[in-house]
C-alpha positions as CSV (number, residue, x, y, z in Angstrom):
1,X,-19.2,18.5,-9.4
2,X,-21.1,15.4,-8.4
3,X,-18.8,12.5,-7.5
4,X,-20.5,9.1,-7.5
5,X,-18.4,6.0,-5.8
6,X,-18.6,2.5,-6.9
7,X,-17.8,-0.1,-4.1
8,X,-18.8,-3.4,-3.3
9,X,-22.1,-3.9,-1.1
10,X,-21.6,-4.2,2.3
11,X,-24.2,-5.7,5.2
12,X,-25.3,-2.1,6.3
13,X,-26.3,-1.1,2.6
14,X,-28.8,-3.9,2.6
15,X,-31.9,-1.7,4.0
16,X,-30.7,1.1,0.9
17,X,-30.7,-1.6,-1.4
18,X,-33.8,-3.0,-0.4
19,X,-35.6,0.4,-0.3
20,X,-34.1,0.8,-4.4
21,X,-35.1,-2.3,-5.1
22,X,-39.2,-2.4,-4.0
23,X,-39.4,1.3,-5.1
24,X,-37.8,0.3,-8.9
25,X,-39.7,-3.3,-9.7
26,X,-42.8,-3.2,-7.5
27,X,-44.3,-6.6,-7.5
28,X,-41.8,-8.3,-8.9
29,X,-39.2,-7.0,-6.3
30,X,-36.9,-9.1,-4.4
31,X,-38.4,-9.9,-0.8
32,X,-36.0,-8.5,2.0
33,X,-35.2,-12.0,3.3
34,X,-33.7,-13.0,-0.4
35,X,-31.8,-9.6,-0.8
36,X,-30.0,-10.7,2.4
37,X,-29.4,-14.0,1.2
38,X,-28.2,-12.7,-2.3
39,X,-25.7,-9.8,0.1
40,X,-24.2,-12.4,2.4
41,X,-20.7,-13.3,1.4
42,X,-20.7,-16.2,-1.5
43,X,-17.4,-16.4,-3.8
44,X,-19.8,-17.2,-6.7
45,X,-21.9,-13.5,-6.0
46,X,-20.4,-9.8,-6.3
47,X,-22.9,-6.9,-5.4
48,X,-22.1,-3.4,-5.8
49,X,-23.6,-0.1,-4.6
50,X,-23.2,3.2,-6.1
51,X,-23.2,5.9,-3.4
52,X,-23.3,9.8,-3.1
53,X,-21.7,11.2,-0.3
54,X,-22.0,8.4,1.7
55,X,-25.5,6.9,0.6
56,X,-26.9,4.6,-1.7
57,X,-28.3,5.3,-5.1
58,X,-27.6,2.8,-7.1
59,X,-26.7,-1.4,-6.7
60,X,-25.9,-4.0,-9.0
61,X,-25.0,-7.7,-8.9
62,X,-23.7,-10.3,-10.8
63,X,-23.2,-14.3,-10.5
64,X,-20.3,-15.8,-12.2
65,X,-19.1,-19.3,-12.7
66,X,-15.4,-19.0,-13.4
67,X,-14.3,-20.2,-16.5
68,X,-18.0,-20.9,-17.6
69,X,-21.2,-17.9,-17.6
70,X,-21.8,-14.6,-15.8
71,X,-25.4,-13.5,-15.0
72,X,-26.9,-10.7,-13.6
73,X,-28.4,-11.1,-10.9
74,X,-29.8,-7.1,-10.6
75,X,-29.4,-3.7,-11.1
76,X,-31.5,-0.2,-10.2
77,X,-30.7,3.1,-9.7
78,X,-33.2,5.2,-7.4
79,X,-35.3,7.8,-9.8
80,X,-33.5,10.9,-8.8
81,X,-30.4,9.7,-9.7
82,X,-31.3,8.1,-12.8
83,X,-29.6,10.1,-16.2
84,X,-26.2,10.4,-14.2
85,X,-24.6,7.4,-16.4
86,X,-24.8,5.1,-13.4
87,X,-26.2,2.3,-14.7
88,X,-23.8,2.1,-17.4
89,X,-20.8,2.6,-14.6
90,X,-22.8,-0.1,-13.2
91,X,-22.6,-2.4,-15.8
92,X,-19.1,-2.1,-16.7
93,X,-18.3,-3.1,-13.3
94,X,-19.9,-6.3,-13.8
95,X,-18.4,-7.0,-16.6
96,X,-15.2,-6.5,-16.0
97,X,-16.0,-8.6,-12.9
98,X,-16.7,-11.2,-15.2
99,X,-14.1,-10.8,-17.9
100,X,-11.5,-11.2,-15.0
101,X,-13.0,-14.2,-13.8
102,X,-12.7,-16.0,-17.3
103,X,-16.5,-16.1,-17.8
104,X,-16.9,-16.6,-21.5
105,X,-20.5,-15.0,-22.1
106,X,-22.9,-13.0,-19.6
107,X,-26.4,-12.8,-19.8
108,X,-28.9,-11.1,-18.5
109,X,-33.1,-10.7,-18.4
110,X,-34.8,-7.5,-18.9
111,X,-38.8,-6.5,-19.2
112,X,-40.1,-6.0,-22.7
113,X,-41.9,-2.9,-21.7
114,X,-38.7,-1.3,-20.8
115,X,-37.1,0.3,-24.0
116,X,-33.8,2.5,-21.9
117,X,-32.4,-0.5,-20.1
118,X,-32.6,-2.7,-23.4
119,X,-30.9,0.4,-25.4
120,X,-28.3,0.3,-22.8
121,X,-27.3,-3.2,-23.1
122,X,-27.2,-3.1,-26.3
123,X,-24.8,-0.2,-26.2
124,X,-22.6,-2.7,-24.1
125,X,-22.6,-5.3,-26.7
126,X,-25.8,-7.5,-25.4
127,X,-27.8,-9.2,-28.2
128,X,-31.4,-10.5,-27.9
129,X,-30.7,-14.5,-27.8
130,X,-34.7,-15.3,-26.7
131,X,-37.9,-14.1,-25.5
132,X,-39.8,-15.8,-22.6
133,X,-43.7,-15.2,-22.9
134,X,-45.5,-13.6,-19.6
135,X,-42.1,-14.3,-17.5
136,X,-42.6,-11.1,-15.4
137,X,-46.2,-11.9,-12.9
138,X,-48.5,-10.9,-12.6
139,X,-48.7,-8.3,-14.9
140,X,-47.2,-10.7,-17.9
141,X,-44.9,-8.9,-19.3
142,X,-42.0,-10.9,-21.7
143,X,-38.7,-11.1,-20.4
144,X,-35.9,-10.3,-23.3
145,X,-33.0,-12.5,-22.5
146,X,-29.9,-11.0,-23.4
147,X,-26.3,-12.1,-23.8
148,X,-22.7,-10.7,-24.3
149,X,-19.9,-12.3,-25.4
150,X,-16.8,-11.3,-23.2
151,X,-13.9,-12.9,-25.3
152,X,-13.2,-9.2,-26.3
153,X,-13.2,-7.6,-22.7
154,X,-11.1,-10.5,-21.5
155,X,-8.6,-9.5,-24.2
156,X,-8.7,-5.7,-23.4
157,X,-8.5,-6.7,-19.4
158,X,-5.8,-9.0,-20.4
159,X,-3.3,-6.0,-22.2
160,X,-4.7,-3.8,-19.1
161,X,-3.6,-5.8,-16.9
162,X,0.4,-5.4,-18.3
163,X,0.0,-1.6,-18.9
164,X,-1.7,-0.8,-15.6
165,X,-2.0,-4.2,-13.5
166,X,-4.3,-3.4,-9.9
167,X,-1.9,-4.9,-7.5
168,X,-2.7,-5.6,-4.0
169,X,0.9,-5.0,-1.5
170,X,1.1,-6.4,2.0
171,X,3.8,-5.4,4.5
172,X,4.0,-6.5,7.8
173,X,8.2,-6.7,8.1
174,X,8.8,-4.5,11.7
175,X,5.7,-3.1,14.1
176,X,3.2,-1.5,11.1
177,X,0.8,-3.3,9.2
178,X,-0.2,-2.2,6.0
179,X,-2.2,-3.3,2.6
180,X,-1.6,-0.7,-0.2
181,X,-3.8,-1.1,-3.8
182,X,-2.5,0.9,-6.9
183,X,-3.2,0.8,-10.4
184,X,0.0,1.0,-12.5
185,X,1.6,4.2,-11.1
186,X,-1.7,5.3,-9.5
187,X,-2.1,5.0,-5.5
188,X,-5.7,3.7,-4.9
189,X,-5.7,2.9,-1.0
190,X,-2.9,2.9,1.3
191,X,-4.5,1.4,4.9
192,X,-2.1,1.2,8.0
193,X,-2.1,0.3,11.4
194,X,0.4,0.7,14.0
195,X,1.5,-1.2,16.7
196,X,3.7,1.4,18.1
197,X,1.5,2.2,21.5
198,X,1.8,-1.9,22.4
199,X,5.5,-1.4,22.3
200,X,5.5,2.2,24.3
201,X,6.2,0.6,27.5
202,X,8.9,-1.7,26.3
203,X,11.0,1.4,25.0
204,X,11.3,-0.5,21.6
205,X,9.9,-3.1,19.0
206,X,9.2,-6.4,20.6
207,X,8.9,-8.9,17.5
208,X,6.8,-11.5,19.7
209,X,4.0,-8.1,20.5
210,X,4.4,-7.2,16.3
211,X,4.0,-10.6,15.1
212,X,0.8,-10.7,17.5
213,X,-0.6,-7.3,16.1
214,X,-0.3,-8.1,12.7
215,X,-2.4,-11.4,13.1
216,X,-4.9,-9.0,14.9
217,X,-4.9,-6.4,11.9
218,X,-4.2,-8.1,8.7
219,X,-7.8,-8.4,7.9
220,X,-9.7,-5.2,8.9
221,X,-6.5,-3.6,6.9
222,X,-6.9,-5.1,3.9
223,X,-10.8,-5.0,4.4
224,X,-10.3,-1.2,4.9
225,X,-8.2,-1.2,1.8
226,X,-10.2,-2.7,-0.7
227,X,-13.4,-0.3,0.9
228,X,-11.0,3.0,0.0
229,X,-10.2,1.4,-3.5
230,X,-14.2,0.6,-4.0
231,X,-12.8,-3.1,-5.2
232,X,-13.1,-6.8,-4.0
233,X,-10.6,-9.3,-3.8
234,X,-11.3,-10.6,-7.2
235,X,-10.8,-7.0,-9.6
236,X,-7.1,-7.2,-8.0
237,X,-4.9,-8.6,-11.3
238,X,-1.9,-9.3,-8.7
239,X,-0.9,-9.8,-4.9
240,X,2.5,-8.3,-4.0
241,X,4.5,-8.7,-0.4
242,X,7.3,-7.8,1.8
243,X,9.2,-11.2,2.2
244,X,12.2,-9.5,3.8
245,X,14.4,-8.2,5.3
246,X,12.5,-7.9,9.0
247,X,11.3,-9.7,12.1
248,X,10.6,-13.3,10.9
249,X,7.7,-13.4,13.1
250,X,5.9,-10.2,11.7
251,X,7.0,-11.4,8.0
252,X,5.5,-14.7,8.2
253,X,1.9,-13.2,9.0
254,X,2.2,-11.0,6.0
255,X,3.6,-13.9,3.9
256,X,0.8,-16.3,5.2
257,X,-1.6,-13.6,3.9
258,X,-0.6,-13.3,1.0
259,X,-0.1,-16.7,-0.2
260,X,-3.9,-17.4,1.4
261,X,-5.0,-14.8,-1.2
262,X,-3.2,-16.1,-3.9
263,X,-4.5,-19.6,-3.7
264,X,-8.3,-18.8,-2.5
265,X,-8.6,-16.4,-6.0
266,X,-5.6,-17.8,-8.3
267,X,-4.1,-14.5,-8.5
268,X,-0.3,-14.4,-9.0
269,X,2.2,-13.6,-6.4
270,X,5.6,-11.5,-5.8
271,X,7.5,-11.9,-3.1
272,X,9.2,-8.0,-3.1
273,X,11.8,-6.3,-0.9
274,X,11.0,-4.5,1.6
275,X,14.1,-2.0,1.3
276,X,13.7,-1.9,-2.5
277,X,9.7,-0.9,-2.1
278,X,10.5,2.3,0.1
279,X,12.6,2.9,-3.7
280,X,10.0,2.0,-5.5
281,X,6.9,4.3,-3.8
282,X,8.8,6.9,-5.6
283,X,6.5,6.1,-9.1
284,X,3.3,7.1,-7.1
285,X,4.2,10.6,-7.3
286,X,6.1,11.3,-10.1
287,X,4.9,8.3,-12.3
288,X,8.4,6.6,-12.2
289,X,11.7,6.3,-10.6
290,X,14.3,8.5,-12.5
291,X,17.5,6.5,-12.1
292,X,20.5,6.4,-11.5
293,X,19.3,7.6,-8.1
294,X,21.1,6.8,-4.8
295,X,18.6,6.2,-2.2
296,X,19.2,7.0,1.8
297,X,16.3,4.5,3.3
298,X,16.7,5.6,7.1
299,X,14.0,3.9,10.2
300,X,14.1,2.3,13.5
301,X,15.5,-1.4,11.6
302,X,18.0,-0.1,8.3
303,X,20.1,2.6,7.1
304,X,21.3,1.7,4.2
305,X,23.0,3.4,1.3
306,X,21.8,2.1,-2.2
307,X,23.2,3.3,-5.5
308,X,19.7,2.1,-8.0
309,X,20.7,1.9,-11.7
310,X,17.4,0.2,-12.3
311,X,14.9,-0.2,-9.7
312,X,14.2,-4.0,-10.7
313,X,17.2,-5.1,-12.2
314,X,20.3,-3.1,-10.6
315,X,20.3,-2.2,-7.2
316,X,23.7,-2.1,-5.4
317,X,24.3,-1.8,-1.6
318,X,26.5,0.6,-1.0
319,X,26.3,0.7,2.7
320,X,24.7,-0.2,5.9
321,X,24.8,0.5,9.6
322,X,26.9,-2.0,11.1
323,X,25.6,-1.8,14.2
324,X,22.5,0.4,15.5
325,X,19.9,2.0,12.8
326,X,19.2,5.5,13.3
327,X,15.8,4.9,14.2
328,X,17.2,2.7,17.2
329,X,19.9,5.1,18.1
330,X,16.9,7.6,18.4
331,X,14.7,5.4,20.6
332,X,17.7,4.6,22.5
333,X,19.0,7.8,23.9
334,X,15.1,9.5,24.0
335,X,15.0,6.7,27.1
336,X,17.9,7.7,28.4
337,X,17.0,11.2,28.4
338,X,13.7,10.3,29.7
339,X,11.5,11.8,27.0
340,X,9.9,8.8,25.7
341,X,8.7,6.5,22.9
342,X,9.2,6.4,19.6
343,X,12.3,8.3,19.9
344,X,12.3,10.5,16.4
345,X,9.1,12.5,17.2
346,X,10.3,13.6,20.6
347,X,13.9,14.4,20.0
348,X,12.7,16.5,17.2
349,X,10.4,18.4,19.5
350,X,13.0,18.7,22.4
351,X,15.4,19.6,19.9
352,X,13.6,22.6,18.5
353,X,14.5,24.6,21.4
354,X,18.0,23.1,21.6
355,X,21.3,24.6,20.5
356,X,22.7,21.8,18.2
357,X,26.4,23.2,18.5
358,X,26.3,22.7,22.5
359,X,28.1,19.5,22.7
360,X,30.0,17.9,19.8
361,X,29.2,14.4,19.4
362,X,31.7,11.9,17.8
363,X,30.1,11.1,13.8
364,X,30.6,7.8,13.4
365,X,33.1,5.9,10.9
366,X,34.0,9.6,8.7
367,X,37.7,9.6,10.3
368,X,39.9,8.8,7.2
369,X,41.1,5.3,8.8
370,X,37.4,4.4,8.4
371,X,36.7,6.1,4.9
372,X,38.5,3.2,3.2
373,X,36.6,0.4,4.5
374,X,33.3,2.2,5.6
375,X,32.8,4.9,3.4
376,X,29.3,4.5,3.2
377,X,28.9,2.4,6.5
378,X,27.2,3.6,9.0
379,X,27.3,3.7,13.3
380,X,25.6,5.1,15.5
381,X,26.1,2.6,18.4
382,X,29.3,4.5,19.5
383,X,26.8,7.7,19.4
384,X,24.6,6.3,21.8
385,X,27.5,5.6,24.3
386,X,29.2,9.3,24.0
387,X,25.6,10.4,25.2
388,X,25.1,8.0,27.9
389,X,28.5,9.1,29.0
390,X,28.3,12.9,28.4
391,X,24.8,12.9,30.4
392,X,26.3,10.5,33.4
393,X,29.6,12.6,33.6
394,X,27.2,15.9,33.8
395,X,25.1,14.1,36.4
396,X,28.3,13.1,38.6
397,X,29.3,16.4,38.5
398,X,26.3,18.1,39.7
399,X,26.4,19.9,36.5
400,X,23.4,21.0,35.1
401,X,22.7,20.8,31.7
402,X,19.7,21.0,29.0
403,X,18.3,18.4,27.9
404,X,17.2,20.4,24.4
405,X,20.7,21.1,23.8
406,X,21.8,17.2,24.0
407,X,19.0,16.1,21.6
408,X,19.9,18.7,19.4
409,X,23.2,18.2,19.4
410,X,22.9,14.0,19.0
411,X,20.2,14.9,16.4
412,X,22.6,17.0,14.4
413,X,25.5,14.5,14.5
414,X,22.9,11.6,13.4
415,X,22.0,13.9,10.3
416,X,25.8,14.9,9.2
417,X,26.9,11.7,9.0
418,X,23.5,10.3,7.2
419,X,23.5,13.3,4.7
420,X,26.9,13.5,4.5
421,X,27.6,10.1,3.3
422,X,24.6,10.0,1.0
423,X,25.7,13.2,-0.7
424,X,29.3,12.0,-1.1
425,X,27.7,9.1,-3.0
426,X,26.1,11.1,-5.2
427,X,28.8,13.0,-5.9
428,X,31.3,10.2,-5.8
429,X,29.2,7.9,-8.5
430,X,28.2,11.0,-10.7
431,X,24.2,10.3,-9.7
432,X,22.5,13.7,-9.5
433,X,19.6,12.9,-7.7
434,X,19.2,11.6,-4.1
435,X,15.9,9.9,-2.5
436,X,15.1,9.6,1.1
437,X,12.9,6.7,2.6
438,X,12.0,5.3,6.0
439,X,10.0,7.0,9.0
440,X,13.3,8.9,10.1
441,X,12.6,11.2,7.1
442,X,10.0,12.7,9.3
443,X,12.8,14.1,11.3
444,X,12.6,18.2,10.4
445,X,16.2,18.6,10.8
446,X,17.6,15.9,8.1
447,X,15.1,17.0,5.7
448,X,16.1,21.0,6.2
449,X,20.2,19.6,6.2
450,X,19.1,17.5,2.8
451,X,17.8,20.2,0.9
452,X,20.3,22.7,1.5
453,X,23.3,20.4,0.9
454,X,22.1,19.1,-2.0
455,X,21.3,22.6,-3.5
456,X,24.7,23.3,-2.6
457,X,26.0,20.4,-4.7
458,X,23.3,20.4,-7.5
459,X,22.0,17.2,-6.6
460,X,17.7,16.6,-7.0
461,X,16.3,16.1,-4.0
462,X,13.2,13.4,-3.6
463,X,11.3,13.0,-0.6
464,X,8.1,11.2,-0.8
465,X,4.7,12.4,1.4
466,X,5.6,11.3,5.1
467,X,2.8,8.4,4.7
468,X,4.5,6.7,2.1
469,X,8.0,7.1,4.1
470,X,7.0,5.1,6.4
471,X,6.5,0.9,6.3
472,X,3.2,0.9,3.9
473,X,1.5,-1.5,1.5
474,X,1.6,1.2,-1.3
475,X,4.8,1.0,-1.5
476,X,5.1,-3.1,-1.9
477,X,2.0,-2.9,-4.6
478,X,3.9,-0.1,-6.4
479,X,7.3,-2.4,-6.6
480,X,5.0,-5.5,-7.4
481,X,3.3,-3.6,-9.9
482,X,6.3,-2.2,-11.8
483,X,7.8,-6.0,-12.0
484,X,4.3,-7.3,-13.5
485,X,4.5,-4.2,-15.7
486,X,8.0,-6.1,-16.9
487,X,6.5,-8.9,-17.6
488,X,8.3,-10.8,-14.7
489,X,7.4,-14.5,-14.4
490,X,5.4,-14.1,-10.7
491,X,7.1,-15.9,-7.4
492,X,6.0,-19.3,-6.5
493,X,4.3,-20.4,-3.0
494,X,7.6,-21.9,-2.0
495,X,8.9,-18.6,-1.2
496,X,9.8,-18.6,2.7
497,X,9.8,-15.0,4.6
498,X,13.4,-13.9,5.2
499,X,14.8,-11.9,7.6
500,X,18.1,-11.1,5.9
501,X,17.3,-10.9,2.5
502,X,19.9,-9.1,1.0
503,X,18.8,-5.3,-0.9
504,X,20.3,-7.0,-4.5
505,X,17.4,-9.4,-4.4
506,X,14.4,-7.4,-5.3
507,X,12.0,-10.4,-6.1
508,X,12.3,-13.8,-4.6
509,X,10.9,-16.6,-7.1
C-alpha cells in the first residue's frame, strides 16, 4: 500500500519543490530565487511537502494573518502522482492551518482553464467571489478567485481540540531530554537525547553537565519531533512540561522552553509532574489508565510507591526511598565492582551468569520494627554498604570471589524488596493491577520477579515499551493531554520549576 507523508517544507526540499513547481505552471512558475524567499522561515508562511518514501511529490503553502485572512500562496502535485487524493490532503492541511490560527475566511486564485482544481475547491467549501480578466501572462487566461469561510472548521477544530487535543510534552527533569507529540491517546513522535555518555566518567549524573546538555538539545529535539509528527509549531492545540520533581538546573531549561513556546504562538501551557507522567504514558498503549492502579516508578532519581485512584485528581504517595533510589544504588555498587556506567545495564549483564542466592544481602526496611513506619519506604543505602563491606572483607581475606554472583545477588535483593512492597500494596489496598515506570524496568530480573509474583497473587501486570519507561516527552504530552481532555483551566507563566514538587500535585497552575 502506498503511504504518502505530509510534513512541513524544509530548506533541502526547495530544489523538489522547485522542480514541481516549473514542470506544473510553466511560464507562470515561481522563479527559484522567490520559492526560496517564500521557504525561508516567516511566522506569517507555512509550506508543506508531500513525500513518498522519502521524496517530494507534492507541496503546498499558505499565508495567514491571525485573527484576520488566510491565502494560498501555492499548491502542485508532480503528474505521476496526481489521482492519489493529495491535493485534497493538501488542502485540508492548510486549512486547518488556518482555522487554528483564527483566520476567519481563506482565499485562493485558480486559472479559468483548469476545471479539476476548481471542482476541488469547491468540494472544500470555496465559492467563486470574482473573476480577474487576462490575470495569468502571457497566455491571458482569467484568474477565478475563490474564498472559504472557516467559522465552521474553526468550530469543528475547536470540539477536536477537547476530544483529541495535539499536545506538545517537554522533559528535561534528570540527564535525558525529550519532546513527545500525541494526539489524544495517540503517540505521534517521541524524540530523545541522552546525556548519559557526558556523565560516564563522573560515575553519575552531574546536574551542572545535564543542565548544559539540555540547552544544547532542546531544539534539534523538538525540531526532530515535530519532523516525525509531520507538524509545525502552530498545528500543536497545547504545550505540556515536566516542572518537577528533578535537578533545578535541567528543569529550568525545559521550563524556559516551554514557556518561550507558549508565548511566541499563544498556545496554552501545563506545568505536569514528572512522576505522575511515567503514570500517565500508560494511555498510549491501552488508550487509558485503568485505575485504581498502584504504580512502582523505579530510576536512577525516585522510587516511589503510588496508590492512583484517578490519574489527575487522586494520586496518593504511598512511599519513597528515604535515602538512595535504586537506579543510584545500581550505579553505585557497578563502580565499586568496577564494571562501569550506567549501573542497571551492566549488573544485569554480569548478573546473568551469576548465582543470585550466593550471598544474602540485607532488604532494606521489611524487618517488622520497620513495617509500621516504612511499609512502603524504601532503602537501599544500607544495601550499598553491606556490598562495599562484603567485597572489602573478601579482598582482606585473600578470598576470591565472583563478581557475577555479587551483582546477582545485590540485584535480587533490590528486586524483592521493590516487588515485594509494591505487591503488598496491591494486595493490601484491594487494587488488582500494578504498573511499573522508570528506566530500572529495563532491568530483566524485576520484570521476570513482577510477572510471576503477580500471577501468583492475581494482580494485572502493566509494563509500558522500554522507550516510554524511561524520562520521555510522550509521556508529559500524554498527562498534559488527558488534563486538557478534562477541561482543566491551563497553568499560568508564573509557574517556577520545582525540584521537590510533591507526587499529589499533578498540575501546577
Amino acid at each position: 500500500m502506498t503511504e504518502y507523508l505530509i510534513r512541513p517544507a524544509a530548506e533541502s526540499d526547495l530544489q523538489a519543490i522547485f522542480e514541481i513547481e516549473a514542470a506544473s505552471f510553466g511560464s507562470t512558475a515561481w522563479p527559484f530565487e522567490m520559492m526560496q524567499t517564500e521557504l525561508a522561515p516567516n511566522p506569517s508562511r507555512n509550506y508543506f511537502v508531500a513525500t513518498l518514501d522519502g521524496a517530494v511529490v507534492g507541496y503546498a503553502g499558505i499565508g495567514v494573518v491571525d485573527g484576520h485572512e488566510a491565502d494560498v500562496m501555492t499548491i502542485a502535485v508532480s503528474d505521476s502522482h496526481r489521482g492519489a487524493g493529495l491535493g485534497r490532503r493538501l488542502m485540508n492541511r492548510l486549512i486547518d492551518v488556518a482555522a487554528k490560527r483564527q483566520a476567519r475566511e481563506m482565499f485562493l486564485e485558480v486559472r479559468a482553464d483548469s476545471p479539476v482544481p476548481q471542482s476541488l475547491y469547491r468540494s472544500l467549501g470555496f465559492v467563486q467571489i470574482d473573476l480577474r480578466k487576462g490575470y495569468y501572462q502571457p497566455e491571458g487566461i482569467d484568474a477565478v478567485i475563490m474564498r472559504l469561510d472557516l467559522s465552521a472548521r474553526i468550530r469543528e477544530l475547536a470540539q477536536a481540540r477537547l476530544s483529541e487535543p495535539v499536545v506538545l510534552g517537554i522533559e528535561s527533569s534528570c540527564d535525558e531530554t525529550g519532546v513527545g507529540i500525541v494526539r489524544g491517546n495517540t503517540l505521534l513522535a517521541n524524540a530523545v537525547s541522552s546525556s548519559m555518555d557526558a556523565h560516564a566518567r563522573f560515575g553519575g549524573v552531574v546536574p551542572e553537565v545535564a543542565a548544559r546538555a539540555h540547552l544544547e538539545a532542546i531544539k534539534p529535539t523538538l525540531d526532530q519531533a515535530l519532523k516525525t509528527a509531520g507538524l509545525s509549531i502552530n498545528e500543536i492545540d497545547a504545550i505540556a512540561v515536566t516542572n518537577g520533581p528533578g535537578l533545578a538546573g535541567a528543569l529550568m531549561v525545559g521550563v524556559g522552553a516551554a514557556k518561550a513556546l507558549a508565548v511566541a504562538t499563544g498556545k496554552p501551557i501545563y506545568a505536569v509532574n514528572h512522576l505522575v507522567g511515567h503514570v500517565g504514558v500508560d494511555v498510549l498503549e491501552r488508550g487509558e489508565v485503568h485505575t485504581p492502579t498502584v504504580a512502582l516508578l523505579v530510576s536512577g532519581g525516585h522510587t516511589s510507591l503510588l496508590l492512583v485512584r484517578d490519574l489527575i485528581e487522586d494520586v496518593e504517595l504511598l512511599g519513597e526511598t528515604i535515602d538512595d533510589a535504586a537506579g543510584e544504588a545500581f550505579d553505585k555498587v557497578a563502580r565499586l565492582l568496577a564494571l562501569g556506567y550506567p549501573g542497571g545495564p551492566v549488573i544485569d549483564k554480569a548478573a546473568a551468569q551469576g548465582n543470585s542466592s550466593a550471598i544474602r544481602f540485607p532488604r532494606g526496611l521489611t524487618l517488622p520494627k520497620d513495617m509500621e513506619k516504612h511499609r512502603y519506604d524504601f532503602s537501599f543505602s544500607g544495601l550499598k554498604t553491606a556490598v562495599a563491606r562484603w567485597v572489602e572483607s573478601a579482598e582482606q581475606a585473600g578470598t576470591e570471589y565472583s563478581i557475577a554472583d555479587v551483582a546477582a545477588s545485590f540485584r535480587e535483593a533490590v528486586v524483592d524488596v521493590l516487588v515485594s512492597k509494591a505487591v503488598a500494596a496491591c494486595l493490601e489496598h484491594n487494587v488488582p493491577r500494578l504498573l511499573l515506570g522508570g528506566g530500572v524496568v529495563a532491568n530483566a530480573r524485576l520484570r521476570e520477579v513482577a510477572k510471576e509474583r503477580c500471577e501468583a497473587n492475581g494482580i494485572e501486570l502493566r509494563i509500558p515499551a522500554l522507550s516510554l519507561c524511561t524520562d520521555n516527552g510522550a509521556m508529559i504530552a500524554a498527562l498534559g493531554a488527558q488534563l486538557v481532555m478534562a477541561g482543566r483551566e491551563p497553568s499560568s507563566l508564573a509557574f517556577a520549576a520545582d525540584s521537590t514538587l510533591g507526587v499529589t500535585q499533578v498540575q501546577t497552575i
